[in-house]
N, C-alpha and C positions, 0 to 999 in steps of 0.2 A: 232529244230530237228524234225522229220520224226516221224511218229505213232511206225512205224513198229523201228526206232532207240529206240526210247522211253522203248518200250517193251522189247527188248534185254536188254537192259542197265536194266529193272529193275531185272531181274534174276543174275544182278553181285551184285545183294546188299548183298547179305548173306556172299558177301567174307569181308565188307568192317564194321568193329568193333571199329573206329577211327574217332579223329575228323577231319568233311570233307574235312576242307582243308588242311591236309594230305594224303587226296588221289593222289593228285597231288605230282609227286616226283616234287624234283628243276627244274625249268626248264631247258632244254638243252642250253650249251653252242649255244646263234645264235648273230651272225655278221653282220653288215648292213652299207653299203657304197656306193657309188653313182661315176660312170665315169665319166670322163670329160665331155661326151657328153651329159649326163644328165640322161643314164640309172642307173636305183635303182636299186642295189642288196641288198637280203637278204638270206643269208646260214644261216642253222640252222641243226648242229651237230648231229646225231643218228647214232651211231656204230653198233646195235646192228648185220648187215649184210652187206655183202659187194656191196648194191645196194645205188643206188642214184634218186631220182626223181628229174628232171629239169621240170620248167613251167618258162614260159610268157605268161605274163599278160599287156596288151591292156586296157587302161582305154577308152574301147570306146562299145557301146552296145546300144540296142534300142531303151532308153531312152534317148540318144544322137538323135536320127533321127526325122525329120521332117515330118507334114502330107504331102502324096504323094512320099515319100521319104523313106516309111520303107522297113526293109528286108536288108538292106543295109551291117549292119554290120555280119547278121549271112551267106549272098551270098558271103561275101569276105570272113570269116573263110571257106569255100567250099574251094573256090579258091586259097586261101594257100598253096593247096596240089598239082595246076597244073603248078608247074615250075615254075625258079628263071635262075638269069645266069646258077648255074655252071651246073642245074640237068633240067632235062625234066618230065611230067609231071607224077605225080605216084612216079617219082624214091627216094623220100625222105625215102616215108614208105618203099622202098623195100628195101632199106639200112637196115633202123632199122629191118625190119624183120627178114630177113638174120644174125642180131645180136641179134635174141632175144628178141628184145624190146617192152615195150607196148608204144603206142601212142593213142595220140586222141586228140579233140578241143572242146572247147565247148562254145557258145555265152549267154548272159545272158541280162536282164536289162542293165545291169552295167559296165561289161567286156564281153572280150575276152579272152581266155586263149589256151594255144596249150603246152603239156606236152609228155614226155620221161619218162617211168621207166625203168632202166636198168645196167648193171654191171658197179660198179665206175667207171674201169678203160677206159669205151666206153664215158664217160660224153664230151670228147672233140668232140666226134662224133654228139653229140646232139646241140651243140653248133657252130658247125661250119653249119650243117644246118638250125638252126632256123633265125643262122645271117646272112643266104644267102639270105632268103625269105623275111627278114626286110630289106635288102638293096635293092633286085633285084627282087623283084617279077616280073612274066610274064604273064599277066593278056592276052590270047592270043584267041581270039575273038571265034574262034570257042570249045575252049576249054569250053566259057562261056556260048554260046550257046547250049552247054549240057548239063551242070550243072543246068542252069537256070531250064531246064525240070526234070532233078531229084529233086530241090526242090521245085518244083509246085507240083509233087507227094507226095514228102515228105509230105509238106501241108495239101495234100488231104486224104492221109491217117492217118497223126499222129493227125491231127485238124478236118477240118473236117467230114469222116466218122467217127470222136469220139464224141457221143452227148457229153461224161463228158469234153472231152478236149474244144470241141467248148463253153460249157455255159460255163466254165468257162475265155476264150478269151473273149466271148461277157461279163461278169459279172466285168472283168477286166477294159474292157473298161468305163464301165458303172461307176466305183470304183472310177476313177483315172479321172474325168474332167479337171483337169488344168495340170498335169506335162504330160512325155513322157512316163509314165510306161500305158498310153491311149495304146501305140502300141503294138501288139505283134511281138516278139523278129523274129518269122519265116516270119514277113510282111506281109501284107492284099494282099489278089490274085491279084487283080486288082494294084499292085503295083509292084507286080514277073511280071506281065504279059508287064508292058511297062518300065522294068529297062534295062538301058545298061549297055556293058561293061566301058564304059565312066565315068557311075555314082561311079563303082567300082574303079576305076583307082583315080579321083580323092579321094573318102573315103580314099582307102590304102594312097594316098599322104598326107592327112591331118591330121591321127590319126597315123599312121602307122611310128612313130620317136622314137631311143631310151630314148628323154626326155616325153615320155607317155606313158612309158614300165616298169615293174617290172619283173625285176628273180626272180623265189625264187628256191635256191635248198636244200634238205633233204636229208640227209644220211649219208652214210661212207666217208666224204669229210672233209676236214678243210678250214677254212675264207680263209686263202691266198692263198691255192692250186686252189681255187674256181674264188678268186682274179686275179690273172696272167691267167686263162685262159679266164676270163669272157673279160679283157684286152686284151687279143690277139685276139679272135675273133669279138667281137663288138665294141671294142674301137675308131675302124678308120670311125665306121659308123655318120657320121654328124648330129649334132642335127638342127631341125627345128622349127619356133614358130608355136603353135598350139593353135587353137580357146581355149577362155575362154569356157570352159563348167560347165555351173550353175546348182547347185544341185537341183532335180525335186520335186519341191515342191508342195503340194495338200492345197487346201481351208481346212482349219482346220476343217468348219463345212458346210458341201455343201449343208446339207440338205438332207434329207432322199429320197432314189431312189430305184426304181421300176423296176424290167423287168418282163417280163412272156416269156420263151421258149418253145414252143411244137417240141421234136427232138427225134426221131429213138431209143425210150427206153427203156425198159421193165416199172421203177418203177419212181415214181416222185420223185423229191430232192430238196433241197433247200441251197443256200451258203447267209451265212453273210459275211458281212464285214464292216469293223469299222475303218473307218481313221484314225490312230493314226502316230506317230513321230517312226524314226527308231534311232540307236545309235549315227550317224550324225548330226540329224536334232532336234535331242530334245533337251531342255532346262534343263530335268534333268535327269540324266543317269541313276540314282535307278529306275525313271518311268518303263525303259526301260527294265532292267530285271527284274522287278515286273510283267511286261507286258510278259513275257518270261516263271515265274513262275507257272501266273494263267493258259496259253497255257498247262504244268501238271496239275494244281489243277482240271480240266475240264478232259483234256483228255491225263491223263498221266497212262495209266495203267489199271488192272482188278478195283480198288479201289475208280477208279480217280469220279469226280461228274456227268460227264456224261454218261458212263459204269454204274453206280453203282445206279443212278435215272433215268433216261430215258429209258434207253435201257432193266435193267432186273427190277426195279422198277416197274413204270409207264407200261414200256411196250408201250410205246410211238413212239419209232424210233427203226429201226432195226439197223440202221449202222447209227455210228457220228464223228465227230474230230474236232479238233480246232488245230490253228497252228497261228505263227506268227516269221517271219524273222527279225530281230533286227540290221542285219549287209546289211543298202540296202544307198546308194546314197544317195538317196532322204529318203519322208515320207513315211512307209509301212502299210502292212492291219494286222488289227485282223481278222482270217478267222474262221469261223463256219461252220460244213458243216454237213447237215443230211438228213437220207433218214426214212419219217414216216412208222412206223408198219402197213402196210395198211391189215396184215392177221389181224388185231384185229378192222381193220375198220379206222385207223386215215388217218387224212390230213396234208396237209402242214399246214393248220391252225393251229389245233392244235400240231400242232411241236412250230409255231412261238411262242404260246401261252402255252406252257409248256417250252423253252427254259427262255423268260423271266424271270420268277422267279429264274433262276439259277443265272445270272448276275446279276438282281437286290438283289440277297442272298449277292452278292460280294460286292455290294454297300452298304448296310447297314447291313454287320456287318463283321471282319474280320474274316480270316479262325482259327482257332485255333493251336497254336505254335506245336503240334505234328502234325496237319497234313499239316501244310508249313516245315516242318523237314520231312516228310516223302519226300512230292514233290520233295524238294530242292533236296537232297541225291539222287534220282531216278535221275533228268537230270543231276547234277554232275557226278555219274557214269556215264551215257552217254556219257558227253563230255571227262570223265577220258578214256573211252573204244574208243572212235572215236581218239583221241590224239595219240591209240597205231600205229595207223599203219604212213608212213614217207607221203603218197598222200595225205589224211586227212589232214594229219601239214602243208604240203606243200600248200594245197587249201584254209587252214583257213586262212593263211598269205598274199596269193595273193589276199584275198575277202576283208581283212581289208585294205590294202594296196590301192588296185584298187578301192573302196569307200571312201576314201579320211580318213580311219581309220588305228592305229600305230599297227603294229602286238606285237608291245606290248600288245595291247587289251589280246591278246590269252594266257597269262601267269598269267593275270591280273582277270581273268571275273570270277572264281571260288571265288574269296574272294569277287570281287562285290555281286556272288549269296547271297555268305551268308550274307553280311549288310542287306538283303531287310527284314523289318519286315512284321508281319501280317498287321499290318497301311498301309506300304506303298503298300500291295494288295489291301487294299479298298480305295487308294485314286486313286490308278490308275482306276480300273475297274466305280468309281463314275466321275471320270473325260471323258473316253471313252468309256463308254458302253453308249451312249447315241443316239435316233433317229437323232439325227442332222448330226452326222457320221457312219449312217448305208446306205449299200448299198443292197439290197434285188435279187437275183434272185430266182423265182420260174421254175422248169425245170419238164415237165408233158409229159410223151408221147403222139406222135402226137394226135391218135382221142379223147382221153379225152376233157372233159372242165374246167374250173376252178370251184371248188366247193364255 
């Protein structure tokens, strides 16, 4: 979860007087079955209005692409949008607009996903377009030759003229030596710059079948109403065999790494990262949201160990966060990220060298049972408060799903929080906080030098 998620979530704690995992009502009635063709459906029940979210989900993303070869999969989520047989190019969105609807796509590592919010009784509308473009896309050469130039823009401006976005692309790279997560998701310029529409034609041919698709839909719907139309619109679509795709795995211990960037900044910053296993890939799943917990115990709040000794303590770093995604394909990062107090004179040095002792605090000795009861309760509310809205439900399920993870996880992971003891924080933080899986970048405005 998100700094800025974190923080809201902790101002819901005063509503919440009960044991945790009673925050969580019963799960919603959710339904899950598979077409002939091989597409997985998952519906999951929420009355509370008479809307519905549909998503598909595409087990196919960056981490799927080859060096020389990236970009691939987030230039074809583009071209989604420019015509299929029955619609020409634009006219999907103009549909749903005209109805009201929200839309949008979004590419990842991991997936692909392309979603509808809108009034229950329009759900067949959303369905009969998404399984036009899964059968019939029109991949139509000049259409891509514009697009191709909007996302070279895109590039240029959301990466990078963004020193934070670019160090951390370059720091990503740096992270991830052996799997695909080396790529990033918008593709390396010099990759936009020699793709064709051909490269695209075949991608969509190869990932783009309902046995490598998940629905999921949320709302005022029931399983079999969901059933017979998910039937009637994609059912007649033909399944194809699709490439084995191997989960992207990292050298457990690659060794400690280095970069120095001088980029277009005001103040210097520094990102950790720490190889560690996602809820896929690990050996033991408690690691996993122990790994989840300590991501609060650091940087969960006004309270948390990095706000509360760094920042107004020490007075050492002006801005910090730690963060770590637990629901990814592959192996994921512990990330650290901080910008030193430089009005009181510090450096990145001592940032590296005042973070330390926080981590090695984790390693020798566990955190004490109130304040892993504080943490826990803080991201639980979180994910009680993100669970409220149907997109949220709908996006946690297509993300378990499309990771090769059971959205049962999602019903599930509130009681895992609470198994995790203070022991199993310090056996994870002494198991992966360690140089052998640190990756280092240093980010320093351009005319500076390194101190």
């Amino acid at each position: 979860m998100n700094v800025i998620a974190r923080h809201a979530a902790g101002l819901l704690l005063g509503m919440f007087c009960m044991p945790l995992a009673a925050l969580a009502a019963e799960p919603q009635p959710t339904h899950e079955f598979q077409l002939d063709n091989g597409l997985k459906v998952v519906v999951r029940e929420d009355h509370r209005a008479p809307v519905v979210v549909s998503q598909l989900w595409y087990k196919v993303g960056s981490s799927y692409e080859t060096p020389s070869q990236t970009g691939l999969s987030h230039a074809l989520e583009h071209m989604m949008f420019k015509g299929s047989r029955k619609l020409g190019p634009g006219e999907s969105s103009h549909i749903l607009r005209e109805l009201g609807a929200e839309e949008n796509a979004f590419t990842s590592d991991d997936y692909t996903a392309y979603y509808q919010v809108l009034a229950r009784d329009r759900l067949p509308v959303a369905f009969e377009l998404e399984a036009d473009r899964l059968a019939s896309l029109r991949l139509p050469p000049d259409e891509f030759a514009r697009e191709i130039e909007v996302i070279k823009e895109e590039r240029r401006l959301r990466t990078d003229d963004q020193p934070s976005a670019l160090a951390y692309e370059r720091f990503s790279a740096l992270a991830h030596p052996a799997s695909g997560y080396h790529n990033p998701t918008i593709g390396w310029m010099a990759d936009l710059q020699r793709m064709k529409v051909e490269d695209l034609r075949t991608w969509y041919q190869t990932w783009y079948v309902p046995n490598n698709a998940t629905l999921v839909v949320v709302g005022d719907v029931t399983g079999d109403e969901v059933k017979t139309l998910a039937q009637h619109y994609f059912g007649g679509i033909p399944a194809r065999p699709v490439p084995t795709a191997k989960r992207p795995l990292e050298l457990a211990e690659p060794g400690e790494r280095r970069i120095e960037l001088k980029l277009k900044t005001q103040l210097p910053s520094l990102v950790y990262g720490f190889n560690v296993p996602g809820l896929a890939t690990t050996d033991n799943p408690r690691e996993v949201q122990a790994l989840r917990l300590i991501g609060a115990l650091l940087d969960g709040g006004y309270s948390a160990r990095i706000p509360s000794r760094l920042v107004r303590g020490q007075e050492l770093v002006a801005d910090a966060g730690a963060g770590y995604e637990a629901y990814t394909r592959g192996d994921s990062l512990f990330v650290i990220s901080a910008t030193p107090n430089v009005q009181k004179g510090h450096t990145l040095k001592d940032v590296e060298a005042g973070l330390w002792p926080l981590l090695d605090e984790l390693k020798n000795a566990p955190p004490s049972a109130e304040e892993l009861e504080r943490v826990r309760a803080q991201v639980i509310a979180g994910l009680v408060y993100e669970r409220d809205s149907i997109t949220q439900q709908a996006t946690t399920i297509g993300q378990l799903e499309s990771v090769g993870l059971s959205w049962r996880l999602m019903d599930e992971e509130l009681a895992a929080l609470e198994a995790v003891t203070p022991e199993d924080i310090q056996a994870a933080a002494r198991r992966y906080f360690t140089p052998s899986r640190l990756s280092v970048a240093h980010i320093l405005p351009e005319e500076t030098h390194h101190d």
